[in-house]
Every structure is written in structure tokens, then in C-alpha cells.
C-alpha positions in Angstrom: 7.6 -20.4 3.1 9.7 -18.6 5.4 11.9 -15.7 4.2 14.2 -12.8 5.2 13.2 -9.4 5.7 16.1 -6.7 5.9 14.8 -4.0 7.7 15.8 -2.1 11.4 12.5 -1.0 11.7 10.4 -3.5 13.8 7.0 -1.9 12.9 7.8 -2.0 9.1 8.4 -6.1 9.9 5.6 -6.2 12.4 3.5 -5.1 9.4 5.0 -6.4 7.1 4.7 -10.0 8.3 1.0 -10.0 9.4 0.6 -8.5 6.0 2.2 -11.7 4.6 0.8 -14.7 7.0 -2.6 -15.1 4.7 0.1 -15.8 2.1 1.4 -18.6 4.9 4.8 -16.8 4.4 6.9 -16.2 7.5 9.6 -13.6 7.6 12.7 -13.5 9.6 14.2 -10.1 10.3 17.6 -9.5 9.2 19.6 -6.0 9.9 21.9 -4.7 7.6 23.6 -0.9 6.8 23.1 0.5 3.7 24.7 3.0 1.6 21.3 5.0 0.8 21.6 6.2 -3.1 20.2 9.3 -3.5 17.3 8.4 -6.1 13.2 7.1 -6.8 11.8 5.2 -4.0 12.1 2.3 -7.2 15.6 2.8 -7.3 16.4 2.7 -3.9 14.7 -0.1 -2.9 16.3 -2.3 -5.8 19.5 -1.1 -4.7 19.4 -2.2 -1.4 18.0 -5.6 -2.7 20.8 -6.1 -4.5 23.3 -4.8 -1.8 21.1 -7.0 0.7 21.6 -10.2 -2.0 25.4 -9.5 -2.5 25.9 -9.5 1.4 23.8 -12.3 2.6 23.4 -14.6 -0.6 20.2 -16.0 -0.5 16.9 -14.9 -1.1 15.0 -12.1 0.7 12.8 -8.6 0.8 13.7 -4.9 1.2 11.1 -2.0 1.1 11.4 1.5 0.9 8.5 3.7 1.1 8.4 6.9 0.1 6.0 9.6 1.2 4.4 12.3 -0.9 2.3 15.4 0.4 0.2 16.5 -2.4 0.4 20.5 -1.4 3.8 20.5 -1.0 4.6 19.2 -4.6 5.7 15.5 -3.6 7.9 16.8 -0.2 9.3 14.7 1.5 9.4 12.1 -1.2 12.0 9.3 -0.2 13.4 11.8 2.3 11.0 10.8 5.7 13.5 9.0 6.8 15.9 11.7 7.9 13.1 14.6 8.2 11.7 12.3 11.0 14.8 12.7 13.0 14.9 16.4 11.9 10.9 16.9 12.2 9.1 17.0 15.5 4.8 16.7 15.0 4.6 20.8 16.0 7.3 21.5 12.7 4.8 19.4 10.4 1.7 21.5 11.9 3.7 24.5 11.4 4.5 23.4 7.6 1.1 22.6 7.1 -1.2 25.8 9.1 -3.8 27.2 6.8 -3.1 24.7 4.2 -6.3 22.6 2.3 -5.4 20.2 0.6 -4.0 17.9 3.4 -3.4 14.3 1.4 -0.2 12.5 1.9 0.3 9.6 -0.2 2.4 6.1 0.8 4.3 5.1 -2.1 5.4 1.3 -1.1 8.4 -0.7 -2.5 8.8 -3.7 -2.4 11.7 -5.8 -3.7 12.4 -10.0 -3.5 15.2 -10.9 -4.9 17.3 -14.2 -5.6 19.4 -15.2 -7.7 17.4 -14.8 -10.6 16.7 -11.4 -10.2 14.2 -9.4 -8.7 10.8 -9.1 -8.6 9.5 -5.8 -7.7 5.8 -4.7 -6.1 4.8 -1.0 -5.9 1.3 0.2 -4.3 0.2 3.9 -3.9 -2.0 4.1 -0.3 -3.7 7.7 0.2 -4.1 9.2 3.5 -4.7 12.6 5.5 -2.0 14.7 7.5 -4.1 15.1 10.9 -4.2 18.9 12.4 -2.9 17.7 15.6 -0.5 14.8 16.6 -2.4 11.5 18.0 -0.8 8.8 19.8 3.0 7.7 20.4 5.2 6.4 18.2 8.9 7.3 17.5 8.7 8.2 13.8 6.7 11.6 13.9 4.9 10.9 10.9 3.4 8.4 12.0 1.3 11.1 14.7 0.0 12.5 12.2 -0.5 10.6 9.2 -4.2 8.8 9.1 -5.6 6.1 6.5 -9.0 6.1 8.1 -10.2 9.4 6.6 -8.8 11.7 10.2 -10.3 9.5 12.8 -7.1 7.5 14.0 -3.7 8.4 13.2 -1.3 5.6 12.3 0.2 5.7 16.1 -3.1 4.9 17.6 -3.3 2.4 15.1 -0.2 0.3 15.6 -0.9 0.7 19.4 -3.9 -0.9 19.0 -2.5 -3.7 16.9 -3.1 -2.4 13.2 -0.2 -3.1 10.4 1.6 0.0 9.2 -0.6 0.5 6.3 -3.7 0.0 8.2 -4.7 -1.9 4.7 -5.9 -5.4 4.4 -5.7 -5.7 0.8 -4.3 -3.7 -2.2 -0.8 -3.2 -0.8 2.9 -4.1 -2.4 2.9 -6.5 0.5 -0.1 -8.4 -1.1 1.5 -8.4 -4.3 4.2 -9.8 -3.4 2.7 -12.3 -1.4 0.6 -13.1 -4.3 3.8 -13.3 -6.7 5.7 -15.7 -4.3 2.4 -18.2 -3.5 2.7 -18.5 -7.7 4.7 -22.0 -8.7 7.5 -19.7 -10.3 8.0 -16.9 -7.7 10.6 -15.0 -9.2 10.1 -14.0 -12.7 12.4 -10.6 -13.5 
């Protein structure tokens, strides 16, 4: 099965699609600019979906993720986006000195859509904030987020050829993958 992927970020696809090829399901990247609505990582994502639908007409994937820091009450949410560009790594250790409780938590969406409709995918992956920035990567957070309990961050991770999610298994990519293997892919 090969389908399209709107995203501009090339490690979200990279990710994405190894995530997907045990599913034999091989994505094509697509680029298109969004009016972001200010909302849920839920109701972002199925708002670019349907944008992403209305503009190209035939079936493909968003995702939005959405990133939650347990000590600081959810923040940044659905905002990493921008408070990457705003964010160097020293801010974030600044944000976060003397503080515990050092969780983050990926929120993934994921949203097919067709012309039926859409079928949506949503996985929570925990991780630590590190207490010092590892690796290179253009997107900050990704320095000093880890989902292998401190001992990489996601940077050295993708640099040594690791998915986004450094997950095999239990993420919205697998349940979509799942969902679209099924004879009837699309059931909204």
C-alpha cells in the first residue's frame, strides 16, 4: 500500500515510514501550509487532515504531536512547535533547574483520511527531560528529550538511525498501520 504523508518535517516521515514498513505500507511525502487552529493536539490534527484532503483529494496521513511536561502543568502542549524556534537547550535547562519531577510526555496524532472520513490513532509515549543537551538536531527538544530512561537523548538516537519515538510497538503509527492492513481501512 503506498500512501501520502503531509508533513515538512523529514524526521517525523523518516520515522514515520520505518514505523509503517512491517505494515508493508510505503509513504510518499507531501508538503503543504497550514492554517494552524489554535486547539487539542486531536483537533489540530483532524483539521489539517481535512485541509490536507480538501487540497489534494485523495487519501493520506497528518500528525500532530503534542508535548506535555508533567511539572509544568502540560507546558508546551501543542505549542513545541514554535517554542522550538523561540527555545534554545540552555532556556529549557534554565526552565527546568532544581526541578524533580522531569517526565515529558509525547502525545501522538494521527489522522488518515479519505473520502469516507477519518480514522484517527492517538498514543501517549513517556520520556525524561535530560539535565544537559546530547547530540545535534535542529528542533531543541529533541537534545534533551530521552525515551530510554536518560541514557540517549532523542538526537543521538536519530543520528544513530532510531525513529522519532524510539518505540517499536505501542505507537499511533502502529495503530494506524494496524487499522489500514484491516480489509475495510477507513471506518469513521
Amino acid at each position: 500500500m503506498k500512501l501520502q504523508f503531509v508533513t515538512s518535517n523529514q524526521i517525523k516521515f523518516d520515522s514515520a515510514a520505518a514505523l509503517l514498513e512491517p505494515f508493508d505500507i510505503k509513504l510518499e511525502r507531501l508538503e503543504h501550509d497550514f492554517i494552524e487552529i489554535q486547539a487539542s493536539g486531536e483537533q489540530i490534527a483532524r483539521h489539517k487532515a481535512q485541509a490536507a484532503f480538501d487540497f489534494y483529494q485523495k487519501p493520506l496521513i497528518v500528525s500532530d504531536d503534542t508535548w506535555e511536561i508533567t511539572a509544568l502543568g502540560g507546558f508546551p502542549g501543542a505549542y513545541m512547535h514554535p517554542i522550538n524556534d523561540w527555545f534554545t537547550a540552555d532556556d529549557w535547562l534554565r526552565l527546568m533547574q532544581g526541578v524533580q519531577d522531569r517526565r515529558i510526555v509525547l502525545r501522538q496524532h494521527v489522522v488518515y483520511q479519505d473520502e469516507r472520513g477519518q480514522f484517527y490513532a492517538v498514543s501517549d509515549l513517556e520520556g525524561v527531560l535530560l539535565t544537559q543537551a546530547r547530540g545535534d538536531s535542529k528542533y531543541t527538544n529533541l537534545t534533551l528529550i530521552s525515551f530510554t530512561d536518560g541514557r540517549t537523548s532523542r538526537a543521538e538516537d536519530i543520528a544513530a538511525g532510531g525513529t522519532m519515538v524510539g518505540r517499536e510497538s505501542d505507537t499511533a503509527w502502529h495503530k494506524l498501520g494496524e487499522q489500514l492492513t484491516k480489509s475495510e481501512p477507513n471506518r469513521p
